[in-house]
C-alpha angles and dihedrals in degrees: 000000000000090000095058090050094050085047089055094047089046092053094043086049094052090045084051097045092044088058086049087058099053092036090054091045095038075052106046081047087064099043093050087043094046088059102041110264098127101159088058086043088058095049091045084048098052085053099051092051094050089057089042104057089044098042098039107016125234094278104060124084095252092061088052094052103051077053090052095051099042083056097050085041086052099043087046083053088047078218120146115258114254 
């Protein structure tokens, strides 16, 4: 039994950990895009959206926002999308 409860913290920690890990680089995208390194900001994005799209699948809100972001980083940038 106690096997089972620690399992089930450990999943909901990793879960936790793995949204950290988005939020800091979807972050650390809108701090190096609020002061003009967009080409930073493009590499962090890419990131975020990678972990995004693992941790949280295609289909949920965080997914489209690191989207969102990469593409407003992009058009700042006046960079062609890739």
């Amino acid at each position: 039994m106690k096997f089972i409860v620690l399992a089930i913290i450990g999943v909901a920690f990793s879960g936790f950990l793995h949204a950290q890990s988005w939020k800091s680089l979807n972050d650390s995208l809108i701090q190096n895009y609020n002061i003009g390194k967009y080409e930073k900001a493009i590499i962090i994005g890419k990131k975020a959206i990678a972990v995004a799209k693992k941790e949280f699948g295609e289909f949920h809100a965080n997914y489209a926002e690191s989207l969102n972001n990469l593409a407003v980083v992009y058009q700042a940038a006046d960079s062609p999308y890739k």
